[in-house]
DSSP file (Angstrom, degrees, kcal/mol; ACC not computed):
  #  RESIDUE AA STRUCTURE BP1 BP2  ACC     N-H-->O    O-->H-N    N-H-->O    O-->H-N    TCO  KAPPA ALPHA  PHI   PSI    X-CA   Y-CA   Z-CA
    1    1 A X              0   0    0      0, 0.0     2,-0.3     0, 0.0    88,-0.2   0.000 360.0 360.0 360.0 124.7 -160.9  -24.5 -127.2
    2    2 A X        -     0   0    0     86,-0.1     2,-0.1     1,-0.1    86,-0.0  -0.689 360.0-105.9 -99.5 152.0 -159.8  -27.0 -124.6
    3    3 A X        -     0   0    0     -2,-0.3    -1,-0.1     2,-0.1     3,-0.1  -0.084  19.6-147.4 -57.9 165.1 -156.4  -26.8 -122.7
    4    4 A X  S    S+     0   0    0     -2,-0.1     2,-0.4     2,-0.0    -1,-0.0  -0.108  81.5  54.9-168.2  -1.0 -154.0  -29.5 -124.1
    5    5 A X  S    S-     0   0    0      4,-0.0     2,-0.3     3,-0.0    -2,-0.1  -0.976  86.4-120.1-148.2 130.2 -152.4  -29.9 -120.4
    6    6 A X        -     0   0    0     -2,-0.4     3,-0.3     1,-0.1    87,-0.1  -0.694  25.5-132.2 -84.3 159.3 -154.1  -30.7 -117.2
    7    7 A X  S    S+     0   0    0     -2,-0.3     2,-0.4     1,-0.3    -1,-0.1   0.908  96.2  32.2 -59.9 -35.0 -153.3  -27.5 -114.4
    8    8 A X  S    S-     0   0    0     -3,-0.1    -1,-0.3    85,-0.0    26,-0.0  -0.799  74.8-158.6-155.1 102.6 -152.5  -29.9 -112.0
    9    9 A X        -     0   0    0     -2,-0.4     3,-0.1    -3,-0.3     5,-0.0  -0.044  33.7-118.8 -46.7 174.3 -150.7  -33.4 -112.4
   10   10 A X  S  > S+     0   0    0      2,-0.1     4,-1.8     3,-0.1    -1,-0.1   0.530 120.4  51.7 -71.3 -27.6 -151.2  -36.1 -109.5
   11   11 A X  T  4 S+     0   0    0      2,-0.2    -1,-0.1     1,-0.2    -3,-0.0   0.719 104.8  44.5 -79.8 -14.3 -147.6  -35.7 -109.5
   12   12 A X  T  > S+     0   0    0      2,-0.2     4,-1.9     3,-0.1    -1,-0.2   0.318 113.9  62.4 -80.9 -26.1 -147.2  -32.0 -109.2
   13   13 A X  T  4 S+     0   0    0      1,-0.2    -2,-0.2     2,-0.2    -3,-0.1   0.931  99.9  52.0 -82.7 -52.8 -150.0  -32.7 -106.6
   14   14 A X  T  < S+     0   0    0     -4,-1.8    -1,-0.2     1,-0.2    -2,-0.2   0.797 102.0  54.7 -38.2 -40.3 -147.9  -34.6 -104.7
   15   15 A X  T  4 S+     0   0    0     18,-0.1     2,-0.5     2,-0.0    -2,-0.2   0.787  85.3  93.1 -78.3 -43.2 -145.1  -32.3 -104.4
   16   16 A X  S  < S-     0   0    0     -4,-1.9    33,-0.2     1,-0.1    32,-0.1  -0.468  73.0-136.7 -65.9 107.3 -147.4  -29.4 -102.9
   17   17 A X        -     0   0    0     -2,-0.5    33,-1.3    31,-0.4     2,-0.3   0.384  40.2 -88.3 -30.6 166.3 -147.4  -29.5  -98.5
   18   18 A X  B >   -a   50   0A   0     31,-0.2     3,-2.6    33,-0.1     4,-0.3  -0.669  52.6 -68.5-101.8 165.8 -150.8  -29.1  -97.0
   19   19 A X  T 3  S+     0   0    0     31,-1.0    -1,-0.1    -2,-0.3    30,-0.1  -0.486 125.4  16.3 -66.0 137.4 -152.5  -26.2  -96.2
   20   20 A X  T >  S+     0   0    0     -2,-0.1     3,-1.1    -3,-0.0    -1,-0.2   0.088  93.7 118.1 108.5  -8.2 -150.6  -24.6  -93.0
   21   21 A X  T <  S+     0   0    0     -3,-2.6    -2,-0.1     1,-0.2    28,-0.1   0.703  75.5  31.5 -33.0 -45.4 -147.7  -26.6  -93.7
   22   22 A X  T >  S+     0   0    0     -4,-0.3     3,-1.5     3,-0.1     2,-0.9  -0.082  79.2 138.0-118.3  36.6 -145.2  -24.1  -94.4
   23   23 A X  T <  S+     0   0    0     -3,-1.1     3,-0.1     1,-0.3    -4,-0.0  -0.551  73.8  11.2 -77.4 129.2 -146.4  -21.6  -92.3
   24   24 A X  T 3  S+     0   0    0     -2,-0.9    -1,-0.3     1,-0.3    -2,-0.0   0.424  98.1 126.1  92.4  -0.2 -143.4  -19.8  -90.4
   25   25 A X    <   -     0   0    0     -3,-1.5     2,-0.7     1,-0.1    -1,-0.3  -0.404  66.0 -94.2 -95.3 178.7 -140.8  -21.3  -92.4
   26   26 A X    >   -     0   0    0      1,-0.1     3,-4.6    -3,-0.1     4,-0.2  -0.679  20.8-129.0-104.0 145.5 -138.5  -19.7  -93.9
   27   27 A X  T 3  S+     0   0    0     -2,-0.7    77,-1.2     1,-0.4    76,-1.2   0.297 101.1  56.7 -62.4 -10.2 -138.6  -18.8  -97.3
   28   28 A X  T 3  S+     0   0    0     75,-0.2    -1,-0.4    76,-0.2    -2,-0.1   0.643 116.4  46.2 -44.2 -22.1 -135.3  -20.1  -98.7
   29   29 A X  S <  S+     0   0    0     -3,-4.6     2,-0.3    73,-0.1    -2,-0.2   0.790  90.1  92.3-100.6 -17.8 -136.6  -23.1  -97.5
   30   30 A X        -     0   0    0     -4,-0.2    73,-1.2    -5,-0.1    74,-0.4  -0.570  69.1-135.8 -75.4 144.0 -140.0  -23.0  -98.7
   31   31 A X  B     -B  102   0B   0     -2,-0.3     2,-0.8    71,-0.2    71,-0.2  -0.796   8.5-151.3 -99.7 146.9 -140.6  -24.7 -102.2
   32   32 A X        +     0   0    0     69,-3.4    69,-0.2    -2,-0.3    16,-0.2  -0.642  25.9 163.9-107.7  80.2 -142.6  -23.5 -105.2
   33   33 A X        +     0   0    0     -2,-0.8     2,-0.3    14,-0.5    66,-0.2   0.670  65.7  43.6 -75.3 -12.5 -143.7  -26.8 -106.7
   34   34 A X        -     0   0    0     13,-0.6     2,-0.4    64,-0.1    13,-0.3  -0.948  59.6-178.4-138.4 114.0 -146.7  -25.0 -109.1
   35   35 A X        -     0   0    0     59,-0.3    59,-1.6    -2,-0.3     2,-0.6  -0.708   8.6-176.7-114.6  91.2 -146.3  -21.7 -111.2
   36   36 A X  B     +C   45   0C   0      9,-0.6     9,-2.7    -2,-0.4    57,-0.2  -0.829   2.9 176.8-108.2 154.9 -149.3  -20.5 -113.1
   37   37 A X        -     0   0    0     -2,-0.6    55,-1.3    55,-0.4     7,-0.2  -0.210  31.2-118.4-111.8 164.1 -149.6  -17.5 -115.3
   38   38 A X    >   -     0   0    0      5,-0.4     3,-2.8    53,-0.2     5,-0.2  -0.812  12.3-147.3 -86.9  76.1 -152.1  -15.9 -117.6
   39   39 A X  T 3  S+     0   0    0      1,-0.3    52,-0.1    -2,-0.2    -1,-0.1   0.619  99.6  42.2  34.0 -61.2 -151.0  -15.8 -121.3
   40   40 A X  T 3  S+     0   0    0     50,-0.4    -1,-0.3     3,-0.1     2,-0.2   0.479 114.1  33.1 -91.8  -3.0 -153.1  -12.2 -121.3
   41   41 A X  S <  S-     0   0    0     -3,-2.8    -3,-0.1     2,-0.1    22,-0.0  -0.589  87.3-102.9-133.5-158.8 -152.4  -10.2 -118.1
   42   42 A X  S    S+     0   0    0     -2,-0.2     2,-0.6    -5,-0.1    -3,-0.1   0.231  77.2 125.6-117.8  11.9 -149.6   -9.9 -116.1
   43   43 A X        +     0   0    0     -5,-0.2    -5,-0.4     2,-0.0     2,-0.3  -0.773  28.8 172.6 -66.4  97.1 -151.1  -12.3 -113.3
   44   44 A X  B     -D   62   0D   0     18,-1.5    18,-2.5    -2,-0.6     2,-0.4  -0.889  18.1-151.7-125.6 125.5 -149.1  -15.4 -112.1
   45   45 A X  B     -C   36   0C   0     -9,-2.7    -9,-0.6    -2,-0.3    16,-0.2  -0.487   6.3-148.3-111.9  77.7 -150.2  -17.5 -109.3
   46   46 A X        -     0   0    0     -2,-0.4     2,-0.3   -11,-0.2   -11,-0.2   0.009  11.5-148.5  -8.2 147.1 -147.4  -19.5 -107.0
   47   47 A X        +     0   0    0    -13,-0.3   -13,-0.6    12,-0.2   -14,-0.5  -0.880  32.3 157.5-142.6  99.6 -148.7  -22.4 -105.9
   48   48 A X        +     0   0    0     10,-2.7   -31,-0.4    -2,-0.3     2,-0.4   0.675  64.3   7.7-119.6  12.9 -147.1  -23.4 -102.3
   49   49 A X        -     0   0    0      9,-1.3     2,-0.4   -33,-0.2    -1,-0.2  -0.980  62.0-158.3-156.0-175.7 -149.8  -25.9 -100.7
   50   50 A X  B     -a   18   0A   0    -33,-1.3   -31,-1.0    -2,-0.4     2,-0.5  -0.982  16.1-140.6-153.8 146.8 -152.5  -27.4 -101.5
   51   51 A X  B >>> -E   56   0E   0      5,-3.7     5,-1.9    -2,-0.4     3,-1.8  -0.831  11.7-168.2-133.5 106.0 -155.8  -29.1 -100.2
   52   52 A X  T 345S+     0   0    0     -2,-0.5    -1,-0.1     1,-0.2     5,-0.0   0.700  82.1  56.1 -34.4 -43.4 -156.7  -32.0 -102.0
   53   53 A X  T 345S+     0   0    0      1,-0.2    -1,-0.2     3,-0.1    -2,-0.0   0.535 127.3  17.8 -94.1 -19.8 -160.2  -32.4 -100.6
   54   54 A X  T <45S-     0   0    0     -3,-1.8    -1,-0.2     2,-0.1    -2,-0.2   0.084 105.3-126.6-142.4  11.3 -161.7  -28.6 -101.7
   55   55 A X  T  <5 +     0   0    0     -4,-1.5    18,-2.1     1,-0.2     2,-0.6   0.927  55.9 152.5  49.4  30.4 -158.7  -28.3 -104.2
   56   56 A X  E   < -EF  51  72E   0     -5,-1.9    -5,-3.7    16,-0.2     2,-0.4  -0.718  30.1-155.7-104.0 154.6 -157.6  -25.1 -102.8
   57   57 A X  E     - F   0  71E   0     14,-1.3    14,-1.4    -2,-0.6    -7,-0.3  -0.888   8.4-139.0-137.8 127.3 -154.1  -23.8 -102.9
   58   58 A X  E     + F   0  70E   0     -2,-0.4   -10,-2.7    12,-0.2    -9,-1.3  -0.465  44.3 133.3 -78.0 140.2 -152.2  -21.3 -100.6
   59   59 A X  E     - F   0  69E   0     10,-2.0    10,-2.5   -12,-0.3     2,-0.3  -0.968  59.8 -74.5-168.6-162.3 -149.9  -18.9 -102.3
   60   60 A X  E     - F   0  68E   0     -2,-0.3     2,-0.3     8,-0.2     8,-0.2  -0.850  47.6-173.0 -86.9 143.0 -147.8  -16.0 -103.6
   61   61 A X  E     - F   0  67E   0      6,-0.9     6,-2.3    -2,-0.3     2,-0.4  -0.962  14.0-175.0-102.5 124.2 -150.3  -13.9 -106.2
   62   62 A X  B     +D   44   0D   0    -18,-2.5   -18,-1.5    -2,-0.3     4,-0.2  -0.996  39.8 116.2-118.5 134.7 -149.0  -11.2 -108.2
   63   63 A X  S    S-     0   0    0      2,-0.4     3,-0.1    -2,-0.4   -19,-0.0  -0.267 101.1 -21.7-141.7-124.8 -152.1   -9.5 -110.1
   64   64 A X  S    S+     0   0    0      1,-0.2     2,-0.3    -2,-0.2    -2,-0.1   0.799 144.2  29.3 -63.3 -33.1 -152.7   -5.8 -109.0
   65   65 A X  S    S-     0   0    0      2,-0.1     2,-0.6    -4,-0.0    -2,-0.4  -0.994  78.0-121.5-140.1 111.6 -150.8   -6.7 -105.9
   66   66 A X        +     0   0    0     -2,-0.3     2,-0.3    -4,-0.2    -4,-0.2  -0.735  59.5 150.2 -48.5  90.2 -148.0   -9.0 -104.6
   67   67 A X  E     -F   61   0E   0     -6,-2.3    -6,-0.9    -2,-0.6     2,-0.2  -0.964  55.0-124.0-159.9 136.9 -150.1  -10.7 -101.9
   68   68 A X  E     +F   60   0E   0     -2,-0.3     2,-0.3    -8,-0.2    -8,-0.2  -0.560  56.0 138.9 -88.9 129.8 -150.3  -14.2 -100.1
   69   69 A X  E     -F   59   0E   0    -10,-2.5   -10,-2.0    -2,-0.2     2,-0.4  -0.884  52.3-108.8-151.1-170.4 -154.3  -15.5 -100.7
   70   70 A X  E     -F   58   0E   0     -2,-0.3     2,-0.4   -12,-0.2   -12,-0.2  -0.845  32.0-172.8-136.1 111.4 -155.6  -18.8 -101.5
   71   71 A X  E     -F   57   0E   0    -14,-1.4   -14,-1.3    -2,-0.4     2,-0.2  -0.826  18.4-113.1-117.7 145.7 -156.9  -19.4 -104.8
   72   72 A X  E >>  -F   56   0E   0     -2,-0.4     4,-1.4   -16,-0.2     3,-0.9  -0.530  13.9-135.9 -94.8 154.4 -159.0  -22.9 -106.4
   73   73 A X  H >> S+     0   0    0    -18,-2.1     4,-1.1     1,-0.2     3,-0.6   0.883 106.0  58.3 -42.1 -54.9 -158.2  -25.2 -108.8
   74   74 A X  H 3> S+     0   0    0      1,-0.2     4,-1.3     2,-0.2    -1,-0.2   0.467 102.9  45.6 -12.0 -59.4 -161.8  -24.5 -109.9
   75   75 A X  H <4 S+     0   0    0     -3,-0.9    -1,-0.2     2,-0.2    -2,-0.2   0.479 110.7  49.8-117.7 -25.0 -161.7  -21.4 -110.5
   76   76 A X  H << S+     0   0    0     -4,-1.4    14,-0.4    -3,-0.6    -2,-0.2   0.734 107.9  55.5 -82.5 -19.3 -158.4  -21.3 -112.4
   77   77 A X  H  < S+     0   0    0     -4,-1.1    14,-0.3     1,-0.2    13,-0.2   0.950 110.7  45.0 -72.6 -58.9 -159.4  -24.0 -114.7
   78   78 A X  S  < S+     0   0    0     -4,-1.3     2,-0.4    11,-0.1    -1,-0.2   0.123  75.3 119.6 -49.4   9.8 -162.6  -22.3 -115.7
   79   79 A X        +     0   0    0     12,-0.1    11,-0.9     2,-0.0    12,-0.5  -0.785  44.7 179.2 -76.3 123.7 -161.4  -18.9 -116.3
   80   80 A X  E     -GH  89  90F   0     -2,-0.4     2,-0.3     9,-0.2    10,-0.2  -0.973  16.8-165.2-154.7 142.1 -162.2  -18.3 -119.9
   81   81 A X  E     -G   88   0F   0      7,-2.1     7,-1.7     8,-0.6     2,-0.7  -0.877  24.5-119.5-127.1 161.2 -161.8  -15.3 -122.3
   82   82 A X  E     +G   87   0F   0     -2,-0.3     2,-0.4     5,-0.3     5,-0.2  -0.863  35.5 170.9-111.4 112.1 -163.3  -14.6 -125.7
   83   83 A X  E >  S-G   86   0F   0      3,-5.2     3,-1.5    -2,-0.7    -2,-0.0  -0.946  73.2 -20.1-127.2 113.8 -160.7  -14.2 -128.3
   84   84 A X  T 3  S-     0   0    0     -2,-0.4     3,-0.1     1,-0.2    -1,-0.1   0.801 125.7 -54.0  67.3   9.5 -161.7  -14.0 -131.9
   85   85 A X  T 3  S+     0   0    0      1,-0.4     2,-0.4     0, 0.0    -1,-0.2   0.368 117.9 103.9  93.6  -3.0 -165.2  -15.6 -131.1
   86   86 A X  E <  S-G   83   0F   0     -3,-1.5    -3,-5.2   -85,-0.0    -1,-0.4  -0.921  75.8-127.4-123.7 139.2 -163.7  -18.7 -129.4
   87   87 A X  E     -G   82   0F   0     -2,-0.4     2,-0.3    -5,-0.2    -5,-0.3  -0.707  38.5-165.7 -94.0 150.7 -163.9  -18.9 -125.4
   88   88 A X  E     -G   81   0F   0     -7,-1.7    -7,-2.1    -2,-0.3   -86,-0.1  -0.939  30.8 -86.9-143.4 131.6 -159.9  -19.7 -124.6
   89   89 A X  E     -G   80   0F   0     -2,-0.3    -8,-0.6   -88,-0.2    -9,-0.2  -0.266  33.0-153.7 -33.9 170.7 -158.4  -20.9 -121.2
   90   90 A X  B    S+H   80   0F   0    -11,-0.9   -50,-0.4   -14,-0.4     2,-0.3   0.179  71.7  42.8-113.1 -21.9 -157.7  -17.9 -119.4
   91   91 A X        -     0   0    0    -12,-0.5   -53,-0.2   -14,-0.3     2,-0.2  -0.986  62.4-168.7-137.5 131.4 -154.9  -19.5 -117.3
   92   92 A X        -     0   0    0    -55,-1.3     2,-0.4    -2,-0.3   -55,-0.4  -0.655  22.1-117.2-108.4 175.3 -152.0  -21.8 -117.9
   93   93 A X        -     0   0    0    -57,-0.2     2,-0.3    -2,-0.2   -57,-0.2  -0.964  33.3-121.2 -97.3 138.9 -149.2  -24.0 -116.1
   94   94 A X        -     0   0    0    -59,-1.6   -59,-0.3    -2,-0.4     3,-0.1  -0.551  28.2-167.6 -83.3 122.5 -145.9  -23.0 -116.6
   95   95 A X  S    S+     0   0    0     -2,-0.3    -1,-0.1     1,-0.2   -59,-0.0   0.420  81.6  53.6 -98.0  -3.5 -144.9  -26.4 -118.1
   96   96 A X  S    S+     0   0    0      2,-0.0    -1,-0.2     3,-0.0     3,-0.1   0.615  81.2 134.7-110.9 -26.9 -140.9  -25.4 -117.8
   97   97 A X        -     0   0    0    -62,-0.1     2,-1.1     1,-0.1   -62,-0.0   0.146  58.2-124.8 -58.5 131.6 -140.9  -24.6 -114.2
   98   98 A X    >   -     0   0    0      1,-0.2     3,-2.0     2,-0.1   -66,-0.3  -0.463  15.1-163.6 -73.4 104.3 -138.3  -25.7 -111.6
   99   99 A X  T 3  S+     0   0    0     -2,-1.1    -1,-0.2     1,-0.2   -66,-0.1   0.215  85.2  68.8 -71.0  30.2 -140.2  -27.3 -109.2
  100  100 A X  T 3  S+     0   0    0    -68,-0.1    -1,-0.2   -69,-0.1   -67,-0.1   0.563  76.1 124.0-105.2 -14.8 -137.2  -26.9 -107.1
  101  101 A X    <   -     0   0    0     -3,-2.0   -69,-3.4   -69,-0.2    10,-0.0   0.081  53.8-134.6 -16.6 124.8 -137.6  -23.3 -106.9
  102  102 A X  B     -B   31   0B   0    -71,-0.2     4,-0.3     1,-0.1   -71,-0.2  -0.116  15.1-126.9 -83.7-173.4 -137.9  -21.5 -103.8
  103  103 A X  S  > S+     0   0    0    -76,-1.2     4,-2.0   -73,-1.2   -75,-0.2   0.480 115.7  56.1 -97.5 -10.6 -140.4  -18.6 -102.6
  104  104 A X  H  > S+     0   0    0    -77,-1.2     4,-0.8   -74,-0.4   -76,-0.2   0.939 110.6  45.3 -79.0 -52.2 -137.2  -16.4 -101.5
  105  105 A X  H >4>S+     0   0    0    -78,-0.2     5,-2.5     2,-0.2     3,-1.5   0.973 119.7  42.7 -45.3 -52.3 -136.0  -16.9 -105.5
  106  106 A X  H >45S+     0   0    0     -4,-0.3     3,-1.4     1,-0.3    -2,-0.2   0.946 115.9  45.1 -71.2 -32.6 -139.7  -16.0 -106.5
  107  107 A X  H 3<5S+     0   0    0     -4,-2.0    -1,-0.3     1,-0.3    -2,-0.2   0.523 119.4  41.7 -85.0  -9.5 -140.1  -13.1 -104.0
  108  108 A X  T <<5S-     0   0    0     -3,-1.5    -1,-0.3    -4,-0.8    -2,-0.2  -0.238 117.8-107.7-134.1  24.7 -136.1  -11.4 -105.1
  109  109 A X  T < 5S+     0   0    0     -3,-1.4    -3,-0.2     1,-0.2    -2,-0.1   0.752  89.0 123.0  58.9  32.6 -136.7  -12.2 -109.2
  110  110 A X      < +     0   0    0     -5,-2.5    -1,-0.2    -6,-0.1     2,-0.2   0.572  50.4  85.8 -93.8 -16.4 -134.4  -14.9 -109.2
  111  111 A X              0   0    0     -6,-0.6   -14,-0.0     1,-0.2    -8,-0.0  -0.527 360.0 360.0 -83.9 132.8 -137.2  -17.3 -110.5
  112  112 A X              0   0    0     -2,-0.2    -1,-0.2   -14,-0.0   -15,-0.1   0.452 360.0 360.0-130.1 360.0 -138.0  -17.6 -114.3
């Protein structure tokens, strides 16, 4: 089963700083341009730069942990589960999300 969406527009791509961009600011001020979730877990990845060239992206991860990492395009796109005998994305983009969201909203559960 293929995804029906791409993860990451050229225009959503646009919107995302580079890596090291927002380092030190502060987080009212920082923007969350890219939210994606799993469908099956409780795992949502923030997306608040980005590097075009190895398609990596710095961010907030909540999994087991609420923790700033860097996670790939790559790696979210191919993430696949086996549901019913059909291999399934594993991960989506939140197609509703305010990309005007902050990280201070996402980080005080103001964000939906």
């Amino acid at each position: 089963m293929k995804r029906k969406h791409k993860l990451l527009t050229k225009a959503l791509e646009e919107k995302l700083p580079v890596l090291g961009a927002t380092d030190g600011a502060d987080h009212d001020k920082i923007k969350v341009p890219v939210k994606f979730f799993s469908p099956y877990s409780n795992w949502t990845w923030y997306a608040l730069e980005y590097s075009p060239g190895d398609q990596t992206f710095f961010g907030l991860v909540h999994g087991f942990e609420k923790e700033f990492g860097y996670f790939s395009l790559a790696e979210l796109e191919s993430t696949k589960l086996s549901i019913a005998g059909a291999r399934v994305p594993a991960v989506e983009r939140d197609l509703y999300w305010n990309s005007d969201t902050t990280l201070d909203d996402v980080e005080k559960g103001r964000a939906r």
